[in-house]
N, C-alpha and C positions, 0 to 999 in steps of 0.2 A: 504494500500500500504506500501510496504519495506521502513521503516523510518531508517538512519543511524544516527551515532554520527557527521558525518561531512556532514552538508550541501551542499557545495561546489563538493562534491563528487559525493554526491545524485542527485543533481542538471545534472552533466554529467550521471552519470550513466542511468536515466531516459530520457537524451535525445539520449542517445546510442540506445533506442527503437526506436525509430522515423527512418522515410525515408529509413527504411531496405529493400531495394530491389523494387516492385514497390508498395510498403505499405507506406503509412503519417505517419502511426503508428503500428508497428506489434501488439502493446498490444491488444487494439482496431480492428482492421481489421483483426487480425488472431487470434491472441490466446484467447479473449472472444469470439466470434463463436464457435470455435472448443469447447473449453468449455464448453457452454450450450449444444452441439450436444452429445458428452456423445460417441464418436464414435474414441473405444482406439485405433484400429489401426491409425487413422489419427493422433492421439493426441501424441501417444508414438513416432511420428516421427517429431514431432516440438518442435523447440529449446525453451530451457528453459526461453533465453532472451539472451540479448548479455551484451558483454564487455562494458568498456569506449573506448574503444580501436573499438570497433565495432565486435568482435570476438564472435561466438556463444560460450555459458556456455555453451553448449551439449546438447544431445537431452533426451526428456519429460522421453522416457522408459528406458534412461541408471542410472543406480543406483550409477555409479563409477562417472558417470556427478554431480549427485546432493550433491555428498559425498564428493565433491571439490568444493564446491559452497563458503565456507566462505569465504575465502582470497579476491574474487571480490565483497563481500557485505563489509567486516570490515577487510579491509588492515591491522590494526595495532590493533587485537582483543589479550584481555590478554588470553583466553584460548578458547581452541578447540571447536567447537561446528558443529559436525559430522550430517548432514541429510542424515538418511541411513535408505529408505524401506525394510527395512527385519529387521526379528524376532530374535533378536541373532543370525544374520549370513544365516538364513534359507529364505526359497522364502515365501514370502506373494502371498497369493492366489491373482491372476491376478486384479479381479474386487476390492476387498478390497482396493490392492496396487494404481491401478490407483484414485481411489476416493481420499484417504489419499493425495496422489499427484495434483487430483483440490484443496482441502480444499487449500491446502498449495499455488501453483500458486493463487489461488481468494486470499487470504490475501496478499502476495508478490506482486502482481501484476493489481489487479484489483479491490481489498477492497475500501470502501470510509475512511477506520480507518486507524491508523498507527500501523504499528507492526515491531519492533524490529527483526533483526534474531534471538535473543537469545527466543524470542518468538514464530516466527516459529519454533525452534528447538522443546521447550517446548509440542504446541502443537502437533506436528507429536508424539514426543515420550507418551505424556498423552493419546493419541488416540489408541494408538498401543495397549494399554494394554486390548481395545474391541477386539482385530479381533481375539483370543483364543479362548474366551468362544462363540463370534457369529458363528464359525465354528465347535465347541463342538454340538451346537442346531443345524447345517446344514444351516447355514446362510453364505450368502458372499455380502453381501450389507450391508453399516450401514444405508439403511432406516431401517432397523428391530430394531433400536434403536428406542425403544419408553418408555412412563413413566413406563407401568405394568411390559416392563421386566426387566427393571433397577431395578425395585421397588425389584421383585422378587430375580435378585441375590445381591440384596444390605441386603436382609431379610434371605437368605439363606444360606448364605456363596459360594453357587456355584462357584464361581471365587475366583483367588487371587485376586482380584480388592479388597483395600482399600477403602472403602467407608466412612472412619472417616477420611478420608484425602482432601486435596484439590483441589491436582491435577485430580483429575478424574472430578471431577465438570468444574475447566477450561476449561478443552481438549473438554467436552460437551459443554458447551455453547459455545467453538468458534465456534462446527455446527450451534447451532442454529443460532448465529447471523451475520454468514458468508451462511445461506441457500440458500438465492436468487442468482441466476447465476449458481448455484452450479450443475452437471448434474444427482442429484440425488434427491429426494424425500426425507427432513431432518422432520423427525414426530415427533420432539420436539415443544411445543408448547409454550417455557416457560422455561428463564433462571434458572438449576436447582442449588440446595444448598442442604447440607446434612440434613434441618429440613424437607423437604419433604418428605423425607424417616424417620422421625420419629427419627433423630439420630444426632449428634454433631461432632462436628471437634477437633480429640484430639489436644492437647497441643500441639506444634511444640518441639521437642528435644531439651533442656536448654543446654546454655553452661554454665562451673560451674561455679562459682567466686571464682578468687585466695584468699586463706585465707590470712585475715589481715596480719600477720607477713608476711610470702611471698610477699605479696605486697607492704608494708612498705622495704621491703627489698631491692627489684626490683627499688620501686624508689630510694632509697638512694645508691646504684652502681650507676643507670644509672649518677644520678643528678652529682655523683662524675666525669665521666666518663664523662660527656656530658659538665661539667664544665672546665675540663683539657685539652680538646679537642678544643673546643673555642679557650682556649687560645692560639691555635697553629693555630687554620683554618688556615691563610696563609700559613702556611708548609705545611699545610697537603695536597695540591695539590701534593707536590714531593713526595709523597709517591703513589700518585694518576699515575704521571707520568712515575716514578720509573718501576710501574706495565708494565705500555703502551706501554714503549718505551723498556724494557727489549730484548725482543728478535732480535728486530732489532739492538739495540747498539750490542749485541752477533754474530747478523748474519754476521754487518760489521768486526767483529773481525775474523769469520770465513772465512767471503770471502778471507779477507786479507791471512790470513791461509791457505785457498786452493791453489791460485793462487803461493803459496811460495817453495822454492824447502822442505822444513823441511815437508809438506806432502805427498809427495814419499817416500816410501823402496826405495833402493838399486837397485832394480825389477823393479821397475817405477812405481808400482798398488800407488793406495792411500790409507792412512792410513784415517777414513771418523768420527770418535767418533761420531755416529749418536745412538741413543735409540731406540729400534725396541720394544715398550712398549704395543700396539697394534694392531690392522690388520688395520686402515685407517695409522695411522702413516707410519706403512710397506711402505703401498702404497705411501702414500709421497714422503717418504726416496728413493723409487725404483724411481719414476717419477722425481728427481731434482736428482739422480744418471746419469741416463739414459738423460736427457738435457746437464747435463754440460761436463759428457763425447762426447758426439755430438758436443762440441763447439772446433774450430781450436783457439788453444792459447789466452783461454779464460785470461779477464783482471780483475780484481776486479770490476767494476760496473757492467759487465756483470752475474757475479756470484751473486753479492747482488741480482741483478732483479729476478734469479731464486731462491734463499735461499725465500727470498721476495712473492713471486708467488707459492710456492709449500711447505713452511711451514715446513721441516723436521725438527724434536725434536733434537736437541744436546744434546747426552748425560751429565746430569747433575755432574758426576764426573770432567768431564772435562771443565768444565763450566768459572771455572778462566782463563784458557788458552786464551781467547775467550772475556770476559766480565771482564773488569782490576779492571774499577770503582766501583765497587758494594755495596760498606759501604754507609749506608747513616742513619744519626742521626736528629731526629726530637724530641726536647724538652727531656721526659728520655726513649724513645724508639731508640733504633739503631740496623740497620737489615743489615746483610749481603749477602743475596740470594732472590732468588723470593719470595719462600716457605714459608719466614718468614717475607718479605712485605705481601703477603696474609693474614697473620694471621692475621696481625697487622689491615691490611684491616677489615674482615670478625668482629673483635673483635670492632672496631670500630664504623662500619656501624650498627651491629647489635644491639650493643646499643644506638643507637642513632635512630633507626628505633622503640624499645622496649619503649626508655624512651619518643617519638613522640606520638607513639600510645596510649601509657597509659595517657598523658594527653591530649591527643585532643579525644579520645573512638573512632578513624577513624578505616575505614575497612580495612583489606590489599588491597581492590581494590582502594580505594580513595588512600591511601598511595602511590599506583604503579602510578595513574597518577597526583603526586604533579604538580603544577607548573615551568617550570625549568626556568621562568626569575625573575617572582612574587609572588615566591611559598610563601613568608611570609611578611606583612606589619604593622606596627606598627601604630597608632592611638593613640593621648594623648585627653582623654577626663577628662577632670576637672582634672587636673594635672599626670592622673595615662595612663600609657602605658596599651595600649591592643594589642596583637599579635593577629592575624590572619592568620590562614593557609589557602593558596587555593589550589582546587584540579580542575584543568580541567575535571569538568565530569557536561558541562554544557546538561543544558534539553534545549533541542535549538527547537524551531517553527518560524515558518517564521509568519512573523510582529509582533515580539516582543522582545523584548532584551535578548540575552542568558545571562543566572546565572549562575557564579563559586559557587562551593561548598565552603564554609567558615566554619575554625573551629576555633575558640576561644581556646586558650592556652596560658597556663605562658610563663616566660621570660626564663624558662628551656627548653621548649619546642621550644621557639623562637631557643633560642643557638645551639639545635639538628637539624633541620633545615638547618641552619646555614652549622654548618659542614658536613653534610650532602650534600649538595651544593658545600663545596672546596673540597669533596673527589671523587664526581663522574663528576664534569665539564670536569677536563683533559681527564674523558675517551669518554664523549660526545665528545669532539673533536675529538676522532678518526672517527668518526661517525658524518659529518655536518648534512647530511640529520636529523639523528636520532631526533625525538619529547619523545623520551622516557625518563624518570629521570636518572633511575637506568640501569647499564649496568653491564656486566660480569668483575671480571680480570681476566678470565682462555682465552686463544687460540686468537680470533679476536677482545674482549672486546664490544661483541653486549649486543644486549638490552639484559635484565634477563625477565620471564616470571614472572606471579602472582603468582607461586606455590611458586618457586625458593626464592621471595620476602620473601616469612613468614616463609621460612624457615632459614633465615640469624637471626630475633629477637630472635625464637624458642635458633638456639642455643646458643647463647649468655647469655638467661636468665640460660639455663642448669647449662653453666660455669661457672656463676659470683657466683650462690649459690650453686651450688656443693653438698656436703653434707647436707644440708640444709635442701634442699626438702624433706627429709625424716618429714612425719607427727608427730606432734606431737600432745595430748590429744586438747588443744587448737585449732587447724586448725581443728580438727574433728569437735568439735565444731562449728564453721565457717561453715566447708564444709556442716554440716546437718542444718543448718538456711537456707543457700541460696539453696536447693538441698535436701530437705529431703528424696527422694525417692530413692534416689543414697547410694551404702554402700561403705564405705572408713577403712582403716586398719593403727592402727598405725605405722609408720614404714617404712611403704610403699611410695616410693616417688612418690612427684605429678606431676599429669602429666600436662603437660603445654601446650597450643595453642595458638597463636595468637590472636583469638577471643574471647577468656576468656577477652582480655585485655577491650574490648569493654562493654562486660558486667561486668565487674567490674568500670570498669567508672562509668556507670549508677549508678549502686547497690548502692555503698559509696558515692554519691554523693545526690544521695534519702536519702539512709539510715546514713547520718549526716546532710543532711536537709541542704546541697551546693546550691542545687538550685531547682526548681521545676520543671514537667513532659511538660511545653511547653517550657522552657528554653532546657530542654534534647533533648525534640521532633523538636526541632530547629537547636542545635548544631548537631546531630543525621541524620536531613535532612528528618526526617521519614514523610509520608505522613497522618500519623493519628497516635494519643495517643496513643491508645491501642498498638502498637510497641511499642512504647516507652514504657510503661506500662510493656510490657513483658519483656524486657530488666532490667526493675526496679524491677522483682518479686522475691517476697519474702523479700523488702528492711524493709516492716514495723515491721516486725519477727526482724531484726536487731537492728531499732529505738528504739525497748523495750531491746533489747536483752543490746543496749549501753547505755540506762539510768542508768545504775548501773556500768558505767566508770566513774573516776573523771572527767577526760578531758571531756568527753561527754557534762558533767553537767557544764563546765566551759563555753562549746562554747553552749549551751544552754541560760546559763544566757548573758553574751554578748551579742548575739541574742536579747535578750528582751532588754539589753541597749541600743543597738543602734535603735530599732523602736522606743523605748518609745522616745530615742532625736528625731528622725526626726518627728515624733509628736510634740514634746514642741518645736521644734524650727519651725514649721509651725504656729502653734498657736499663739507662739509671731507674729509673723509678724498681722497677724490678730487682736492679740491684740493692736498691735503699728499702725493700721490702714494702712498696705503696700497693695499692691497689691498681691493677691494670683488668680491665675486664674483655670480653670477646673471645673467641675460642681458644686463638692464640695464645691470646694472653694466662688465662686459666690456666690452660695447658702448661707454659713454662714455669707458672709458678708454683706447681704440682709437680712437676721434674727438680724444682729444688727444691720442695719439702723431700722427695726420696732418696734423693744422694746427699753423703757424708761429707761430700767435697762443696769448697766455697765454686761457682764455676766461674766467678769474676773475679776471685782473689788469686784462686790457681792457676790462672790465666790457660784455662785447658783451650776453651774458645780464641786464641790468637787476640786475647785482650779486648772483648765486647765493649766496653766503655772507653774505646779508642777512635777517634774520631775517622783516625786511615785506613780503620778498620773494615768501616761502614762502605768509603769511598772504594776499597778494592775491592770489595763483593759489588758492589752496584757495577761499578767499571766492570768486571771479570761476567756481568749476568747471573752472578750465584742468586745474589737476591733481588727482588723489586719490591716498588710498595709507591703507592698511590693513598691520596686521600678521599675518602666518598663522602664525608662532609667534616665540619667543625670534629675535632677530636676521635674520629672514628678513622682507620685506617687500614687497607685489606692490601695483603703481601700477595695476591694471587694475579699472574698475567692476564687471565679470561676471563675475569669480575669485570659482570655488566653494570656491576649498580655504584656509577659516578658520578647519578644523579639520579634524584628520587629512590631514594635511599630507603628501602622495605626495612628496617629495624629487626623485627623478627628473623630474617636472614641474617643478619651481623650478630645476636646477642650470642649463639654458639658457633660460628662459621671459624672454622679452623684453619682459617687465613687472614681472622681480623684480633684487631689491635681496637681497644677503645680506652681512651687515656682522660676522657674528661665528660660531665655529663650537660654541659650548655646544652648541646642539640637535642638529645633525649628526653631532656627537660621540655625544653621548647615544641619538640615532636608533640609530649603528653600534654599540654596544656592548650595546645592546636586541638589535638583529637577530642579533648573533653569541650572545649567550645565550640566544635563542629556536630559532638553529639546533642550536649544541649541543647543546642540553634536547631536543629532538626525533629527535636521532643516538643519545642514549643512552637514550632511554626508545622506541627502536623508532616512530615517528609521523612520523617524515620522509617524505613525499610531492613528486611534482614542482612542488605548488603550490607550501608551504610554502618548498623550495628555493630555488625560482627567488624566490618574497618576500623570503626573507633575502639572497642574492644581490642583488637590484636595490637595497637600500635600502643594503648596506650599500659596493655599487660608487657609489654615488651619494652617499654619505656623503663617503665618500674624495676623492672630486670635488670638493666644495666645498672641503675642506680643502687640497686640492692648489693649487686658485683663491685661497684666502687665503695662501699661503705659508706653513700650519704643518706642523712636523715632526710625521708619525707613524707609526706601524707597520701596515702594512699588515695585515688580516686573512687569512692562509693559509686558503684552502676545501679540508676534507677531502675524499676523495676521494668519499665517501659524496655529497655536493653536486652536485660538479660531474660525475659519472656521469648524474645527474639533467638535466642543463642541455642546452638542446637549441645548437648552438654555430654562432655566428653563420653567416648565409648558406646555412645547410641548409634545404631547401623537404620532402626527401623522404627 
């Protein structure tokens, strides 16, 4: 069934099907029947479903109906997404067409799975690319979809169908496993993949990575820019305003204007300084012409209302006439027209949008839905700030807590944000309803779409390095490490995208060894490594390629400084008999309650509480050790948990170290006010439950292991009713 981003919505939307005429439920009572019966005349004449509103979306066999379908599944969707039965514009053979249209209503409407529109979109269009070659053979049913003849034009070439690709494989198993109800005969017997056919899924098309210089460059503009910016956010609203309010300060100047005898000739016509710069403006200019001429001794507010209402352009030469105040100075920018608030705008935003995404590796779709009350928050853990971006683009299921997207970013990044926030709220206000971050400053200052979005960093980056981009030997270099199969020319400038920026996050952040591929796979959001992984490729090619930098070799060795101390300074503890808890820990200090021997005094271990000690195991690979949060520490190469740290895994995991209990703490006092907050707002489920339960039994655990005093969490009874209790099977 049609899953949306907004619940609340879905919720109406779905009960907009009910009690339709003399139906309980149209879904149910009419349109599954008609469905399984397979009988197009009935079918093409029933509505597709209705409004929230109760309004029929149109009926089954209209095409222009289904081709208008978004706006009532995703009110506020960032880009287009067209369901349209036909071929490039052309008629899809009848029977083909209507089947393509059950597939789609059985997933929309009568599926036990959720699907996304953007997923209905997908599969209508992955599907589409059969009904060619089925009607090439003299087929119009996709039961003729079966293994031998997939097989055959996968082996043959017969088709354009790509069969090293993906999407053909999708668009076929949504038959399969959308079969039953379906009014056709689906002869797949078996979600298909490309090794069936003997064959592999190429590479998905790489985005390049900025070469080093280029992107050392990129951040030290923006970091400048995003720095000097800061220091104005308060202003920078009136530049924000400045925008917003332009044409109406202008209008009332013109009302004033018209109503005055100085705009009559002699003749009595009016003299109108209007821009006729396009064919809608025309229209404007002619429709608030034609009103105000209509009006009997018309007065200044009644002239605003229509300047107001009908939007005519004032020609920009005459613009002072009209709009007195115009200068306006903010820190060492000062603008005297629109044209050059825009800039100031666009110049701005855009690097502030460039130097965002470069240090968070966000998409421009996460970017378009920041948060606009909470889009950024700060956390001091063991005395050091951590910024946090959020992006509303929660994965929301019912009985269970919706997740903001979080990105972890510097205090550069925090500050872009920031400004980012005092430049576009003023124009959010023109707009209460608007939920959107980012809005336009050209005409009514509505939202800006996703395209529009990546095209504001794009040019910015252009501008700030200019000349620059032209390659030099160096970036070749670069550009064939991460990209070898790409040719690039010296000289030639580079070409820049947006999502370059994403996968340069990655790249440099592998390939200097910033952090590791479930840290990435985390900040990222990705639902499995291998994304992440491909994001990262080619980083290892670089790892060698940087061993032969100074710097490299500098943050190399540091690297190995600071493991080897958080080693020696574990091991003291151990040696001065403290509490160390986590499996490891336990464990060794149960190896020196059993032997007779001191093992740091006899120096059997080659002197553990030696700092060169540490260093020549780390250097030699004997040991590793990483940190998975504040005080908890795991010795193990294959530990995925370097972020979002499961507690209950660490408290015996016999490759962890936990030396302190800040986070444990903070873990339990998180889980007891997530369970509360869920007892009193009615949202307690047995998931939720049993999550606050585990983290915060687990909490206490460690705590218990370091030997500190604390109060134990009392579970209402509301919890533990919930809680299935130990050694019960049935």
């Amino acid at each position: 069934m049609i899953k949306l981003s907004d619940l609340k919505y879905q919720s109406k939307l779905l009960k907009a099907q009910e009690n339709v005429g003399a139906h309980a439920n149209y879904l149910i009572d009419v349109l599954k029947p008609a469905l399984e019966r397979g009988d197009w005349d009935e079918l093409e004449n029933l509505d597709i479903g209705f409004t929230v509103t109760g309004k029929s979306l149109g009926k089954i066999g209209d095409n222009t109906a289904w081709k208008s379908l978004q706006p009532y599944f995703e009110p506020r969707a960032t880009q287009t997404l067209t369901l349209d039965f036909t071929l490039d514009g052309k008629v899809i053979e009848r029977n083909l067409k209507n089947q393509l249209i059950s597939l789609v209503l059985k997933m929309m409407w009568l599926s036990p799975r959720d699907y996304s529109f953007n997923t209905l979109y997908a599969a209508l269009n992955d599907l589409k690319k059969v009904i060619t070659p089925l009607l090439d053979e003299g087929c119009n049913t996709l039961s003729s979809l079966d293994f031998d003849r997939l097989e055959s034009w996968a082996l043959t070439g017969f088709t354009d169908i790509d069969f090293e690709r993906e999407n053909i494989y999708t668009g076929l198993n949504r038959l399969y496993t959308e079969a039953r109800g379906l009014p056709f005969e689906v002869k797949l017997n078996k979600k298909l993949n490309a090794a069936d056919f003997g064959l592999t899924i190429k590479d998905a098309e790489q985005y390049t990575v900025i070469p080093q210089r280029l992107y050392f460059a990129g951040l030290q503009e923006s970091e400048i820019l995003i720095t000097d910016a800061y220091a104005l956010r308060d202003e920078l609203e009136q530049l924000s305003q400045y925008i917003a309010t332009y044409s109406d300060t202008a209008y009332q100047g013109y009302a004033k204007y018209l109503v005055s005898d100085k705009a009559r000739f002699k003749n009595g016509t009016i003299r109108w300084y209007f821009s006729k710069t396009s064919k809608g403006n025309k229209q404007r200019i002619l429709a608030f012409q034609a009103a105000f001429l209509a009006l009997h001794s018309p007065n200044e507010e009644e002239t605003l209302t229509l300047l107001q209402r009908h939007k005519p352009e004032i020609h920009n030469d005459y613009i002072d006439t009209f709009h007195t105040k115009r200068e306006l100075t903010i820190g060492p920018w000062t603008i005297t027209n629109l044209r050059e608030a825009q800039s100031l705008f666009k110049h701005l935003n855009g690097g502030c949008l460039w130097g965002l995404m470069a240090r968070t590796g966000m998409r421009a779709d996460e970017m378009y839905h920041l948060n606009t009350a909470q889009g950024c928050t700060t956390e001091v853990i063991k005395r050091q700030k951590i910024h946090v971006i959020h992006a509303d683009l929660s994965k929301t299921t019912k009985g269970a807590q919706s997740i903001q997207d979080e990105f972890v970013t510097t205090e550069t990044g925090m500050k872009a944000y920031e400004v980012l926030q005092a430049l576009h709220t003023p124009l959010r206000k023109v707009h209460p309803n608007s939920q959107s971050f980012f809005h336009k400053i050209t005409e009514d200052c509505s939202e800006v779409t996703k395209k529009q979005l990546g095209k504001h960093s794009q040019a910015w980056f252009e501008k700030a390095l200019g000349k620059a981009l032209a390659l030099t030997n160096e970036d070749i270099v670069d550009l064939k490490t991460s990209a070898p199969n790409l040719s690039f020319t010296v000289g030639q400038d580079y070409v820049f995208t947006g999502h370059q920026l994403r996968r340069s996050f990655a790249y440099y952040l592998i390939g200097f060894e910033l952090c590791g591929f479930p840290q990435l796979k985390q900040q990222f959001s990705h639902i499995s490594i291998a994304m992440t992984r491909h994001y990262a490729k080619n980083a290892s090619k670089f790892q060698k390629l940087r061993k032969q930098k100074t710097l490299a070799n500098a943050i190399d060795e540091e690297r190995v400084n600071q493991q080897a101390q958080v080693y020696l300074n574990i091991y003291q503890k151990l040696a001065n008999k403290e509490r160390v808890a986590g499996g490891k820990g336990k464990e060794f200090a149960k190896n020196m309650m059993r032997t007779d021997r001191n093992l740091f005094k006899d120096k059997v271990d080659n002197d553990m509480l030696s700092l060169n000690y540490w260093k020549k195991q780390i250097r030699t690979q004997n040991r590793h050790i990483h940190a998975v949060a504040p005080g908890i520490y795991c010795t193990s190469t294959s530990c995925s948990l370097r972020t979002q740290v499961n507690l209950i895994e660490c408290v015996d995991c016999m490759n962890d170290f936990i030396v302190d209990a800040v986070f444990a703490e903070a873990k339990r006092k998180e889980a007891e006010i997530h369970m509360l907050y869920d007892i009193e707002n009615d949202e307690l489920t047995p998931q939720t439950a049993s999550e606050s339960y585990i983290k915060i039994q687990a909490a206490e655990r460690i705590l218990r292991d370091l030997d500190i005093d604390f109060e134990p969490v009392t579970f209402p009874d509301e919890v533990t009713n919930m809680l299935i209790p130990y050694g019960v099977t049935s």
